[in-house]
C-alpha positions in Angstrom: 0.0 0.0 0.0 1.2 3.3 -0.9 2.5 5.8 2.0 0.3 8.3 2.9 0.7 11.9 1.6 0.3 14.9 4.5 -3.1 15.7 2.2 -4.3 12.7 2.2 -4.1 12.8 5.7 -5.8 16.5 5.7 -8.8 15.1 4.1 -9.1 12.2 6.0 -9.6 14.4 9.6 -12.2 16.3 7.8 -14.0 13.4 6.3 -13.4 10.1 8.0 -16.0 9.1 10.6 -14.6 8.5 14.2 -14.6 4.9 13.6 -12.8 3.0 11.1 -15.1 1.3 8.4 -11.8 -0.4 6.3 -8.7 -1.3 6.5 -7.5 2.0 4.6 -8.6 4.3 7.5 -6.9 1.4 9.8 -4.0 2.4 8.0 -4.4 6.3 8.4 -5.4 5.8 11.9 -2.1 3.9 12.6 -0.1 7.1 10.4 -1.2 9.3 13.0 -0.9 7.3 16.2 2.9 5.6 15.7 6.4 7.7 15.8 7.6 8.1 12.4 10.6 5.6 12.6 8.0 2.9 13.5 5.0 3.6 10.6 7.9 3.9 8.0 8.9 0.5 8.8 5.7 -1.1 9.0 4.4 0.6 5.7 7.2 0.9 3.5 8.5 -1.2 0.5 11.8 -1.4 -1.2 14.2 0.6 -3.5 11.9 2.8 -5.3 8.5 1.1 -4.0 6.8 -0.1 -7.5 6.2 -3.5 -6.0 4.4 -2.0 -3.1 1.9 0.1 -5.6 1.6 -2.4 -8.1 0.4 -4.7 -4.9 -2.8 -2.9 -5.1 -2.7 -2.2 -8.5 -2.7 -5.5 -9.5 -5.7 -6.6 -7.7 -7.6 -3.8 -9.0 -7.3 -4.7 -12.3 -9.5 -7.8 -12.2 -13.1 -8.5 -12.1 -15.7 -10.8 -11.2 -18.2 -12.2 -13.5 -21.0 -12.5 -10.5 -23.5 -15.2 -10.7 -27.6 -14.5 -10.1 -30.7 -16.0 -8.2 -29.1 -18.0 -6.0 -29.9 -19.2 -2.3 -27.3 -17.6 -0.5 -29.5 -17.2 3.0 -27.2 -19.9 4.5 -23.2 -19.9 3.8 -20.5 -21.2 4.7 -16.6 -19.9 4.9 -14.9 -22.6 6.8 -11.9 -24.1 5.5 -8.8 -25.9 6.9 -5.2 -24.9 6.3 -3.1 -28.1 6.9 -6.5 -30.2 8.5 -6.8 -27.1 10.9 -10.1 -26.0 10.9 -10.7 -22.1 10.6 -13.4 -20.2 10.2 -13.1 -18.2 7.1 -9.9 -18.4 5.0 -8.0 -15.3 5.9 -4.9 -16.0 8.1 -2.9 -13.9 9.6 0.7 -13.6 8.3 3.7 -12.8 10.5 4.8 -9.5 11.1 8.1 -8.3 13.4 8.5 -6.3 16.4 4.6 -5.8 17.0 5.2 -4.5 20.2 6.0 -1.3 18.7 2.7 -0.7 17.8 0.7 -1.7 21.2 2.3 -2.5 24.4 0.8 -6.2 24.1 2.0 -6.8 20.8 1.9 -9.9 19.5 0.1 -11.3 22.7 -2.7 -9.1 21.4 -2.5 -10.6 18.1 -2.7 -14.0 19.2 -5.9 -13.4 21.5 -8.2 -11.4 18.6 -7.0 -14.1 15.8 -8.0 -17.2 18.1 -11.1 -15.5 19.1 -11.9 -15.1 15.0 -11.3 -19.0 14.8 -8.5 -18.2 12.2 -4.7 -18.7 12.2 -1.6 -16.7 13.0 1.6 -17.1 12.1 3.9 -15.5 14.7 7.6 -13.8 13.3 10.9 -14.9 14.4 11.7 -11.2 15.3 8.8 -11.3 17.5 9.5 -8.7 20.4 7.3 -11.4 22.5 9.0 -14.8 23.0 6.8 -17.5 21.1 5.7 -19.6 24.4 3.8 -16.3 26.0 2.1 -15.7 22.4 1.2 -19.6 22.9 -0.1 -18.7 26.6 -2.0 -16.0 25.6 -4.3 -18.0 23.3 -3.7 -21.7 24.2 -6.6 -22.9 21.8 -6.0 -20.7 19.0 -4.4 -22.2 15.3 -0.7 -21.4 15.4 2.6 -21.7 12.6 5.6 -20.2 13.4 7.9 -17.8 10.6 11.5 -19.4 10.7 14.8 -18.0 9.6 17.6 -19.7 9.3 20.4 -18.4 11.4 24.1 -19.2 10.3 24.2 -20.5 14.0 22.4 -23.8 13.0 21.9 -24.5 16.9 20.5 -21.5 17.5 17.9 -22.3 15.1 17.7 -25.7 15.9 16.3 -24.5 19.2 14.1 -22.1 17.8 11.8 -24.9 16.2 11.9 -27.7 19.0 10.4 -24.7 21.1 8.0 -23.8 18.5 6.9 -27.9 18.6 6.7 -27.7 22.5 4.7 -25.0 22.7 2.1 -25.8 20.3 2.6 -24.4 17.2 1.5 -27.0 13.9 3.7 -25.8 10.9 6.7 -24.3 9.9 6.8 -21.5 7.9 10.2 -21.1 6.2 10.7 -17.5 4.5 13.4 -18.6 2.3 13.2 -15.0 -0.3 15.8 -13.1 2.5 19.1 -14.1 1.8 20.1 -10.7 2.3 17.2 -8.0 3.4 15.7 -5.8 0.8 17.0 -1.5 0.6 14.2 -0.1 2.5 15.0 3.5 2.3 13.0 5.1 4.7 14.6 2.9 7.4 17.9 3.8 6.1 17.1 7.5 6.7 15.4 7.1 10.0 18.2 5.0 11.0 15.7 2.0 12.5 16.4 0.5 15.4 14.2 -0.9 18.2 12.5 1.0 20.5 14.1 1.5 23.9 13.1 -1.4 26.4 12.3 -3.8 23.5 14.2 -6.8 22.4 13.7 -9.7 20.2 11.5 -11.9 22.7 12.9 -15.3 21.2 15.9 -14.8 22.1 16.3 -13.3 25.5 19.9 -15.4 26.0 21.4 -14.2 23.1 23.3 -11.9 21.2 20.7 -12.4 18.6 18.3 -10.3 21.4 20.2 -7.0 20.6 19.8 -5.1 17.6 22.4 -2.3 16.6 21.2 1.2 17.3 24.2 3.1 16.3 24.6 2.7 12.8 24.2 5.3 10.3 22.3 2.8 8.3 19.2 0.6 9.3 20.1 -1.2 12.1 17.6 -3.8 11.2 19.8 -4.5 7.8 23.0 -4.7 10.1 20.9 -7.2 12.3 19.9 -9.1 9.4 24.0 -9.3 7.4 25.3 -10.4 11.0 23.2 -13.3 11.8 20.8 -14.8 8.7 22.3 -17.5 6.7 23.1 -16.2 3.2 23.8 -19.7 1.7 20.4 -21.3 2.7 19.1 -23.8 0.4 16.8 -26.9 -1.0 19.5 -28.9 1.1 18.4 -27.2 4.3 14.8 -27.9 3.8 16.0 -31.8 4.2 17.9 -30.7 7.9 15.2 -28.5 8.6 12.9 -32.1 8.3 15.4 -34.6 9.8 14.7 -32.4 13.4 11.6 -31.8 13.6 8.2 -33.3 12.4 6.1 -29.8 11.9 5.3 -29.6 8.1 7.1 -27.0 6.7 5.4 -24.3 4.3 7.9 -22.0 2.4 7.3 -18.6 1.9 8.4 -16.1 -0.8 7.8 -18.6 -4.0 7.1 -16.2 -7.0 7.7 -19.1 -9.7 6.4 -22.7 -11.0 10.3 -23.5 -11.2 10.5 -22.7 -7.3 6.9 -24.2 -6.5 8.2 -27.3 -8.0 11.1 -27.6 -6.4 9.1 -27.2 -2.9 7.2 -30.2 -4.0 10.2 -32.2 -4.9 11.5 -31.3 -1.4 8.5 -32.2 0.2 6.9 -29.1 1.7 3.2 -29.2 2.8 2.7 -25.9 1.7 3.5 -22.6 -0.5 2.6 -18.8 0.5 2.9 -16.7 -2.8 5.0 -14.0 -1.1 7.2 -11.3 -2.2 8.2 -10.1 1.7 5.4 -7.7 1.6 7.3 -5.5 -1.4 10.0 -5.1 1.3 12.7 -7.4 -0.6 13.3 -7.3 -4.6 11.6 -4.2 -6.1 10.2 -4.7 -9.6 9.3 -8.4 -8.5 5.5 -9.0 -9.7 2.2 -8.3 -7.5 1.3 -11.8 -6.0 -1.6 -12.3 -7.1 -0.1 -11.7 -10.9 1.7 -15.1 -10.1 -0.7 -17.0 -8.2 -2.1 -19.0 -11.1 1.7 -19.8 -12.6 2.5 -21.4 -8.6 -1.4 -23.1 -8.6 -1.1 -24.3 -12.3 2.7 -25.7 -11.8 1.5 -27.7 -8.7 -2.0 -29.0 -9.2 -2.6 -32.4 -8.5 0.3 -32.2 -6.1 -0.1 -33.1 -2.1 0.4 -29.3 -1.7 -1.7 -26.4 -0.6 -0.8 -22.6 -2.1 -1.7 -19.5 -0.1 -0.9 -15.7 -0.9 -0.3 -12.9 0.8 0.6 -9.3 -0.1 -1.4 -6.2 -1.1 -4.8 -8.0 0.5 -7.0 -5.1 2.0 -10.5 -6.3 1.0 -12.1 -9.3 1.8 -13.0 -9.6 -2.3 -9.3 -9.5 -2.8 -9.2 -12.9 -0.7 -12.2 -14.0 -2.8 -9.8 -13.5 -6.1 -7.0 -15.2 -5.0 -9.1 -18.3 -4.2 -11.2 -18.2 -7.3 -7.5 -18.0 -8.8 -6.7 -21.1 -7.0 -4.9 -20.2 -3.0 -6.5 -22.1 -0.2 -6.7 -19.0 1.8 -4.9 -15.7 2.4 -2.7 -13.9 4.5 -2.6 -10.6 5.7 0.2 -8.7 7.2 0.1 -4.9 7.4 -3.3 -4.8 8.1 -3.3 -6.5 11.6 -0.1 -3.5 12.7 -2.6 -0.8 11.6 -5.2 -2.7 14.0 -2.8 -3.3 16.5 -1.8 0.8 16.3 -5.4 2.0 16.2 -7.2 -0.2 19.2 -5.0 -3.1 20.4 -6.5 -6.1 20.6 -9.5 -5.2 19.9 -8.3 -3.4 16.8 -7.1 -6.6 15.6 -10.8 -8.2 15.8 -12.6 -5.1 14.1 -10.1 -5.6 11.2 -10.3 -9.3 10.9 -14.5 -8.4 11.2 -14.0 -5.9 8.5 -12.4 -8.5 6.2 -14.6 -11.6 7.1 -17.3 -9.5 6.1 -16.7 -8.3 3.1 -15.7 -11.7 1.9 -18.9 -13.1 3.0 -21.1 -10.2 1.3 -18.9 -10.7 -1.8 -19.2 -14.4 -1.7 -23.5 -14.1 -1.5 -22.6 -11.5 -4.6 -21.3 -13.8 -6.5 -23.9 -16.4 -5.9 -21.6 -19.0 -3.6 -23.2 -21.1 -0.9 -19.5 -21.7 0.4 -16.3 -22.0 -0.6 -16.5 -25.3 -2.9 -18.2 -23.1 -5.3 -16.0 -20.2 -5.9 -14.0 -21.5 -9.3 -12.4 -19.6 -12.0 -15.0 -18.5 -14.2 -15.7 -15.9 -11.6 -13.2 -13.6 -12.7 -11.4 -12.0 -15.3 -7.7 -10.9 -15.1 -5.9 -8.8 -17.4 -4.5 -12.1 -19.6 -8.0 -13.1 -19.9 -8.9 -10.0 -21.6 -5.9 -9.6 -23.5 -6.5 -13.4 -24.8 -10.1 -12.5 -25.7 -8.6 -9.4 -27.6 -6.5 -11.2 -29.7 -9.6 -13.9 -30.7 -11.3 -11.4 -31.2 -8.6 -9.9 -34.6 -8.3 -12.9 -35.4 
């Protein structure tokens, strides 16, 4: 999503009711309520931010084809994501360092997502260790985001805590050999907060991030400590210790979503690191059917995330093929605007416009949301060129 402009901002005071009524006024909201150094990082892409933009972009430029005089007076949204059973199929993806945005931070998180019956996937860089998030929710549908450290024990430890304490998949981000040129974090010179710390690990160096650089301190964090030669090789370690299935996250290609089959993963989020990585790399949901098509028929589930602010966008990327979808930013602005319970009235927000949207379109549930319901730009360009010929 693009970075608010100081008149955007003007009109929104004049104009916006006192309550938020989308995610977009989440987001303006959370502008106004975090120090600068904080909303910069949550919001902002890479380089010169055209992956961020064409995020939105993208899913603005397709369409439905809705469907007429249908019972819709009973539906259901429930899915599963790995045999867990959730309630409509937008997750939760992870997000660092919430605690910047509420005191609570990810704890917060973990409460409003389980009481929506839908799944969170805590960060790594959590500012909360991952057994309190597990406390704070103990029902509630959990994965945990994994990076690989070049300390192998280090990260060894991080999943057999993630097993003990409840959480049912891996997810592996495996687009962040190095981290992306966010320039606003270079200028603000991002660091943590005073009195917050990595919360996984409290007993380690890895706890501290540098706050005296003259460059992000997050990027120094990041070239000190993540591995830069992970590969298909440590998907195989990452299985011979534990017995979580292991979804990887940031596959933009059917050459990569293969491979993730031949390696055995149980799943694959459609990422591009929320545009915060390489700039110029497509909109997800411009790739979605390349990763669905390459792996159909596969004992693999695909899920996107990225540029999702409406529940219809969720309803596109399943008609497009993903078994649900994650959202990221979103859940900060909530977390800025009301704490916990900002977190539920956004999740609300987004349930509810994918239910409206799914009546709209004439589905009962979600076994009958296919294809045919929507029209991306290839379609019309391949209807244009029947059309000459």
């Amino acid at each position: 999503m693009q970075p608010l402009s100081a008149q955007a901002l003007a009109q929104y005071r004049a104009a916006a009711p006192m309550d938020p009524v989308n995610v977009m006024e989440y987001q303006m909201v959370a502008k106004e309520k975090l120090p600068k150094m904080v909303y910069d990082y949550y919001a902002s892409g890479a380089d010169d931010q055209w992956t961020l933009q064409e995020a939105r972009s993208a899913f603005e430029r397709i369409t439905f084809r809705p469907r007429v005089l249908v019972d819709v007076s009973v539906q259901d949204m429930s899915t599963t994501i790995l045999g867990q059973k959730v309630a409509f199929p937008i997750c939760v993806a992870p997000t660092a360092m919430q605690c910047m945005a509420t005191g609570q931070g990810e704890k917060a998180t973990s409460r409003a997502v389980a009481s929506m019956n839908t799944l969170m996937t805590l960060s790594s860089w959590s500012t909360t260790p991952l057994e309190e998030v597990a406390k704070a929710a103990p029902h509630g549908a959990r994965w945990f985001q994994l990076y690989v450290y070049k300390d192998r024990a280090c990260t060894e430890r991080l999943v057999r805590r993630a097993q003990a304490a409840g959480y049912k998949a891996l997810c592996l981000t495996v687009d962040t050999p190095r981290l992306g040129r966010r320039e606003n974090d270079v200028k603000n010179r991002f660091h943590l907060p005073d009195g917050l710390t990595m919360g996984n690990f409290l007993d380690l160096v890895q706890a501290e991030m540098p706050t005296d650089q003259k460059d992000s301190g997050l990027a120094a964090y990041v070239a000190s400590l993540i591995d830069p030669t992970l590969n298909w090789k440590d998907v195989e370690w990452l299985k011979t210790i534990t017995n979580l299935p292991i979804v990887v996250k940031g596959v933009l290609t059917a050459e990569d979503a293969l491979m993730a089959v031949k390696h055995g993963c149980a799943g694959i989020v459609v990422s591009n690191h929320g545009a915060r990585q390489l700039d110029y790399s497509p909109a997800t949901i411009d790739v979605l059917e390349e990763v669905v098509n390459a792996v159909r028929g596969y004992p693999i589930e695909v899920y996107l995330d990225g540029g999702v602010r409406r529940g219809t966008d969720a309803l596109k990327a399943l008609a497009l093929g993903a078994r649900a979808v994650f959202v990221g930013r979103p859940v900060v602005w909530g977390l800025a605007a009301g704490g916990e319970e900002g977190v539920r009235k956004v999740l609300t927000m987004l349930r509810d416009e994918f239910k409206l949207g799914l009546a709209l379109l004439g589905c009962q549930s979600l076994k009958d949301i296919n294809r045919s319901m929507v029209v991306t730009p290839a379609d019309r360009a391949k209807t244009a060129v029947r059309a000459r010929l």
